[in-house]
N, C-alpha and C positions, 0 to 999 in steps of 0.2 A: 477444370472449372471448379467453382463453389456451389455450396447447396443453393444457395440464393441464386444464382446466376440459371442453375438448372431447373429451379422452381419456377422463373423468369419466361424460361423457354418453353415447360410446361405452361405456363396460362398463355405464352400464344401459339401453341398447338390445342389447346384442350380451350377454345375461345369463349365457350358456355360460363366457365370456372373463371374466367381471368380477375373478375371483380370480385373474388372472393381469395384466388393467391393472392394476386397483389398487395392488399394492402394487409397482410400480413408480415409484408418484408423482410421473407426468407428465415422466420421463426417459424421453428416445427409445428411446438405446441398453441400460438396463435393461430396458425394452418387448420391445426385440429380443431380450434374451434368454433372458426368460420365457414369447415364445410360439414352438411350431413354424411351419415355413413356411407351410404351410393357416391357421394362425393368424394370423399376422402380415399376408398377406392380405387375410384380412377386415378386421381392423383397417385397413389399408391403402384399400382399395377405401370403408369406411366414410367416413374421413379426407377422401378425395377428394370424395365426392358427397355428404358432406352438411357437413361444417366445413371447407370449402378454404379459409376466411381462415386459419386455422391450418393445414393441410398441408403447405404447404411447408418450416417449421420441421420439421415430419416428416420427410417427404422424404430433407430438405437432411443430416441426421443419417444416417438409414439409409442414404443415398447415399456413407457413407465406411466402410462396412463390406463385409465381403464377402457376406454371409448378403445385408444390405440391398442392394446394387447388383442380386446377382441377382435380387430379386423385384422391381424399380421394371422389370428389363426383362423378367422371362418375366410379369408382369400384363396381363391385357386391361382393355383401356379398355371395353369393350359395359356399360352399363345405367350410367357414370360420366355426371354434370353435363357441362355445359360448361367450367366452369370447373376441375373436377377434372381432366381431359381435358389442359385447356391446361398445368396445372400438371404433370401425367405426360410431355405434349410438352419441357417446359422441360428435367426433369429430363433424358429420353432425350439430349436434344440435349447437355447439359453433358458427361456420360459421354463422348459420339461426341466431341467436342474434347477429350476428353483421351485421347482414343485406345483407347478400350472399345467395342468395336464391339458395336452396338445387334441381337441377335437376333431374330429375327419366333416366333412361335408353332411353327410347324413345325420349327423347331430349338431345342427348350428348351437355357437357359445353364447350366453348369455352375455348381455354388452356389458354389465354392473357388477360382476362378482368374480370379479379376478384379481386385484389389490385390495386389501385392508384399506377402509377410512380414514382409518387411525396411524396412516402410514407416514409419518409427517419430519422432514430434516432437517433441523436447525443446527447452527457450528457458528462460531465466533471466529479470528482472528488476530493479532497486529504484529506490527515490525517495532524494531526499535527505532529508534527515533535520527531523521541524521543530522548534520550539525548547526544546522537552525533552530533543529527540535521540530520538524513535520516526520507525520508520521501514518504510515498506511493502514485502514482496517478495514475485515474485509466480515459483511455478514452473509452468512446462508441461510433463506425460507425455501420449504418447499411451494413450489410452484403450484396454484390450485388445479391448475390443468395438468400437472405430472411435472417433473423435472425438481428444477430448482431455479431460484431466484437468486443474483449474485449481486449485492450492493459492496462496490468499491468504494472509501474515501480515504483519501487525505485530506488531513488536517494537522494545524497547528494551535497549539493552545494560544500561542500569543499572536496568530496571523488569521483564526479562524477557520473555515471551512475553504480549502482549498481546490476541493475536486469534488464532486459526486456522482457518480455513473452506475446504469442498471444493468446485467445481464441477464436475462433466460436462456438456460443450456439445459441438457440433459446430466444426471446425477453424474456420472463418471466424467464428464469433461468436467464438470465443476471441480470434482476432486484433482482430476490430472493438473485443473490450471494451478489449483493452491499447493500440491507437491512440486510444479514446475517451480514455484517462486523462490523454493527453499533448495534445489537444485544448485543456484551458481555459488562457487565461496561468498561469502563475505554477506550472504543475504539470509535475514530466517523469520519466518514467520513462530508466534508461538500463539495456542489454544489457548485462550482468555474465558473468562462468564463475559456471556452473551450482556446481560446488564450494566457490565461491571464498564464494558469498550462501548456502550451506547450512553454511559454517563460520562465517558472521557468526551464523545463525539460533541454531546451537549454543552458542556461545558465550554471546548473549543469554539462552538456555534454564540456562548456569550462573546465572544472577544470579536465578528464580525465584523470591521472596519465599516465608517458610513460610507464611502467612496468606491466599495469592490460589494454588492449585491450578492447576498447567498445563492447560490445556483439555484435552478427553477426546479430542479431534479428533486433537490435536499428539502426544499418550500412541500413541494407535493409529499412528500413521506414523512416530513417532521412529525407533523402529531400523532401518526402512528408508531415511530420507530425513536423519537428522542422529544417525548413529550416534556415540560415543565414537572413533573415527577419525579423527575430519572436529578433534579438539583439535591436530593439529599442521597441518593445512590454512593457507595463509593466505586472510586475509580480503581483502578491496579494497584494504581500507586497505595492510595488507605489502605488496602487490603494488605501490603507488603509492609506499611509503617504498622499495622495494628501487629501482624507476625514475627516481623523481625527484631522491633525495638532500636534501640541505637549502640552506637560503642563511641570509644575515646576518640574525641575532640581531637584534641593533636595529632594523633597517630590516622586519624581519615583524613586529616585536612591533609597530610604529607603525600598520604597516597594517594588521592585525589589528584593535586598538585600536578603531581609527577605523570598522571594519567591526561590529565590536562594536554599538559607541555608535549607529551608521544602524541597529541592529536585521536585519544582513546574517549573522549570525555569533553560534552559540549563542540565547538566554543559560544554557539550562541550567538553570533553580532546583534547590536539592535537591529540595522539591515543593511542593506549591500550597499547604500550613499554613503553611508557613514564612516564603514574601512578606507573608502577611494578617497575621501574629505580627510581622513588621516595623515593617509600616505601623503597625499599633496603637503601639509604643515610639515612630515618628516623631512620630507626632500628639502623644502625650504631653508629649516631648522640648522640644516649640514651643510649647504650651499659654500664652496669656496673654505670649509674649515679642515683641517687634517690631525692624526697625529693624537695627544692626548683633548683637544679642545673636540676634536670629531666624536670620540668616545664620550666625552662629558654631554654634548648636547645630545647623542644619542640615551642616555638613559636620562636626562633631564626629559627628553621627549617620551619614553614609557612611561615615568614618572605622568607626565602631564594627559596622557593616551591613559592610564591606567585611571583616575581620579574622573577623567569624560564618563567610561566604561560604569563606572560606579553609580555614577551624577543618571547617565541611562539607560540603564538597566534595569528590567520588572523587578525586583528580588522577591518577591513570593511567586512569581513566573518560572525564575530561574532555581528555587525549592522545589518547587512542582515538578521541573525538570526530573531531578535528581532523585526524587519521591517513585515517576513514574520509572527510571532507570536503575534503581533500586528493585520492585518487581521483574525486572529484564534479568537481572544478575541474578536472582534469587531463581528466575526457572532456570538457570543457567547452572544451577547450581551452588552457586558463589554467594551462601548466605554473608558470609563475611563481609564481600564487599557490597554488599548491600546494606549491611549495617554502617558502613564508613560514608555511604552517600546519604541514610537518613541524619546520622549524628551532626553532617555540616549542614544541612538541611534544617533543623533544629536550630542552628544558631547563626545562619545566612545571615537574617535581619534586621540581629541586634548585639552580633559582636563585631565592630568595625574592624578590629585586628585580622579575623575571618575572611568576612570581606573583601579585603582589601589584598590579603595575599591569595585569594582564589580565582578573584577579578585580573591583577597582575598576572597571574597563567594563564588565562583565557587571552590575553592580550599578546603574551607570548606566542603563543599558538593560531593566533588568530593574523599575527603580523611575523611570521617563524621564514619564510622566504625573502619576503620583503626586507627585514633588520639583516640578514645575512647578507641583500647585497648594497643595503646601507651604507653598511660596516669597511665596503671595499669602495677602493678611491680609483677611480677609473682615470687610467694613463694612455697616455696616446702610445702608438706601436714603437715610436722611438726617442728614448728618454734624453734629457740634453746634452749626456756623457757623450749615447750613442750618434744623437748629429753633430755631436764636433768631430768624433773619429771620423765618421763618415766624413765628413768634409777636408780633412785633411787626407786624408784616404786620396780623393779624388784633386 
């Protein structure tokens, strides 16, 4: 079972309490603060002796609270399982290492003076960005009832706010989920200023589309968490153009390029109609041609694909890109190539030469399976050598 499911089954055994589990829907720390101590309690003592495969996710929640610590030590264990027991042992003992010393009965615990006030965890987030340019950030508040708060989004600076979702968990799942993320190859979160990823987020939140409504989630937190304020904030990326500076023009634009073409960098499309409306004019373009005319109308057609690209393309969108990917490389280590994606960044908008050969990679890259099987002229299984012999054969 889940804690939720088992919380479920307490409020219809414990049918007093049910209007007070329920609609806290299987969050520990709303639980806590919908029932009184006598409440909470029983809930408790329930938890233990009869669903202890889930208790301890209880527990481990109430245990960062203050309300919660003092009831995990003024509880008697008499008429708990075994295993509820061992789970209340665990608990106490965690408490006593962190230097709460563990009460007995005859000295009931003060409910208020077991956690510091001042005990408060905030953490930033984000990923790099994939080849749209969305990109995940994640923030952490402590929770006022104890734990933590976990706001997920995605967003894209040129698509807006794509997702927003809230968690409440207890401190160590929070941390396990953000080490889980950085767990698979290929994926890594990196520690950002809290400010720094709430002015990317706003930012993102100007570009909004009128046809896709900000989520209702993001609408209720904006003015606390990505006020009109946060417009002169800098974002990652400012912070990595103000440190790093630029380098030579040529020598990034090459290796850019080439980072481009391996599919390491961008590609950006303006959006997914756009490639499929390509390819349709490719196929067209080659229809019925072979040989050196096949080759001519295929790069006549990048030619014509790469000058679209250009025509629609954000280019201070696609600087920003490479601004905020710029800071990505720079915690990566790779101040260098951080400096090669502000210096084409610098001159995106107003050196067409630039442009135009950085646009052409992405285009590459962005159409890299499709032109390979452009390229081949599809033959039936027997060419008309092969059915004469056969025919004479037979």
């Amino acid at each position: 079972m889940s804690l939720p499911e088992s919380l479920e089954r307490a409020a219809s055994e414990l049918t007093a309490l049910a209007d007070k589990i329920r609609p806290a829907n299987g969050d520990p720390h709303r639980l806590l603060e919908e029932l009184s101590a006598d409440e909470a309690e029983q809930v408790l003592r329930f938890m233990l002796d009869q669903a202890a495969e889930d208790a301890p996710e209880l527990v481990e929640a109430w245990g960062e609270t203050d309300d919660g610590v003092a009831l995990l030590l003024g509880v008697s264990d008499d008429g708990i399982g075994k295993a509820g027991r061992k789970i209340l042992r665990k608990a106490r003992h965690r408490l006593r290492s962190q230097g709460i010393e563990v009460k007995t009965e005859a000295a009931p615990v003060a409910k208020k003076a077991v956690i510091a006030s001042n005990d408060r965890w905030q953490a930033a987030h984000i990923s790099s960005a994939d080849f749209r340019g969305a990109r995940m950030g994640y923030l952490v508040d402590s929770h006022p009832s104890g734990g933590a708060r976990l706001f997920e989004i995605r967003f894209d600076e040129g698509r807006g706010i794509l997702d927003f979702k809230i968690y409440n968990a207890g401190r160590s799942k929070v941390r396990g989920f953000l080490k889980s993320l950085t767990s698979n190859s290929g994926r890594r979160l990196y520690e950002v200023d809290r400010e720094a990823l709430c002015a990317l987020v706003w930012r993102a939140s100007q570009a909004q589309p009128v046809d896709r409504p900000l989520p209702t989630s993001f609408v209720e937190w904006r003015a606390r968490l990505f006020s009109d304020e946060l417009e002169k904030q800098d974002t990652p990326g400012d912070q990595a153009r103000a440190a790093l500076g630029g380098g030579d023009v040529n020598a990034s634009l090459e290796a850019l390029v080439t980072q481009v073409k391996a599919g390491e960098l961008g590609p950006w499309p303006p959006q997914t109609t756009w490639v499929g409306d390509w390819m349709d004019k490719g196929r067209e373009s080659v229809e019925d041609l072979e040989g050196d005319a096949r080759g001519a109308a295929i790069d006549a057609w990048i030619d014509e694909v790469t000058a679209a690209l250009v025509e629609d393309s954000d280019t201070a969108l696609i600087s920003r890109h490479l601004d905020e990917l710029a800071w990505v490389r720079s915690q990566d280590g790779d101040e260098e190539g951080g400096r090669a994606l502000i210096a084409v960044s610098d001159v995106l908008g107003s050196d067409a030469s630039v442009a135009a050969a950085f646009t052409r990679a992405r285009v590459e890259s962005l159409f890299e399976p499709y032109l390979a099987s452009l390229r081949v002229i599809e033959e039936s299984p027997l060419s008309d050598s092969d059915s004469n012999d056969a025919g004479e054969t037979s």
